[in-house]
C-alpha positions in Angstrom: -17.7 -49.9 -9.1 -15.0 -47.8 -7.8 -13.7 -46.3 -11.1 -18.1 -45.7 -11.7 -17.9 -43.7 -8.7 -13.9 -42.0 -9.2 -15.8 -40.6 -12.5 -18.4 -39.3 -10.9 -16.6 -37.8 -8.3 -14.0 -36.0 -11.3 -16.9 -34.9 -13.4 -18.6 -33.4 -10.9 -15.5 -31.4 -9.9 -15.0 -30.2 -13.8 -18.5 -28.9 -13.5 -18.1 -27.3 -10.3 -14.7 -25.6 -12.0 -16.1 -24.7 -15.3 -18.9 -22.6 -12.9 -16.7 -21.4 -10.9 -15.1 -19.7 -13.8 -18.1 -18.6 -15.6 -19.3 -17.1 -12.5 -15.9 -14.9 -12.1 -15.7 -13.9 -15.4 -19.2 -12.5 -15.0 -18.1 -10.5 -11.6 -15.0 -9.4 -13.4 -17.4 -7.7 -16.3 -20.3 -6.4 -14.0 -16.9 -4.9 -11.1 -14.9 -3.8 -14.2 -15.5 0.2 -14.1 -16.2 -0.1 -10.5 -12.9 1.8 -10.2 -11.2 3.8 -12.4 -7.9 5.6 -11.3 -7.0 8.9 -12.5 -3.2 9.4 -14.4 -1.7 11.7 -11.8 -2.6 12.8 -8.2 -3.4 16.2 -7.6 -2.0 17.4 -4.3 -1.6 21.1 -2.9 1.4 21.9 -0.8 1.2 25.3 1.3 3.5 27.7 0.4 5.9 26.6 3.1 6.0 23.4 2.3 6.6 23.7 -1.1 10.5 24.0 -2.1 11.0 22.7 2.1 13.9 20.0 3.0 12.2 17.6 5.3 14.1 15.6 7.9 13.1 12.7 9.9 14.6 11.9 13.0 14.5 8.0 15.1 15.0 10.0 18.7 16.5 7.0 20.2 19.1 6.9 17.5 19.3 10.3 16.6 20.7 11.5 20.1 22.8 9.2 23.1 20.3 10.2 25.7 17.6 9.0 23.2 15.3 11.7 24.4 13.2 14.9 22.4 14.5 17.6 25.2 18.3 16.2 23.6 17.0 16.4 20.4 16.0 19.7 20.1 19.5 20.5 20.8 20.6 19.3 17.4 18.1 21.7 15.6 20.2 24.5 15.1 22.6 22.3 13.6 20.3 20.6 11.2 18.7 24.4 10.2 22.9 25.1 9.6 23.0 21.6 7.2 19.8 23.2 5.2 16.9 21.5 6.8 13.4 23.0 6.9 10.9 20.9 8.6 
């Protein structure tokens, strides 16, 4: 009686799996050119942005007194090493 009921039980499951499957292949046809990604990204920079050095600053780290007001002392010195932005 038990192993009647065990094989039940495991071919139910197989059928539940096999439709599972059949059912995702299906999505995966119909969602298939849902999305379709072009080769490169077009992006326009400004013209002063273009050939521009960017630097990113961590304020707390970037100065002792971890502060923008000490920060924006350090800009000349960063505009001297060639930074734009």
């Amino acid at each position: 009686m038990k192993n009647k009921k065990f094989l039940i039980i495991g071919i139910v499951l197989l059928m539940l799996v096999f439709l599972y499957q059949q059912n995702e292949q299906k999505e995966m046809k119909t969602n298939s050119n849902r999305y379709t990604p072009e080769e490169y990204v077009k992006i326009t920079h400004s013209e002063c942005c273009k050939n521009a050095t960017t630097y990113q600053i961590n304020t707390r780290q970037f100065t002792q007194e971890g502060t923008f007001l000490s920060a924006e002392k350090q800009l000349p010195r960063l505009k001297e090493l060639g930074i734009d932005i």
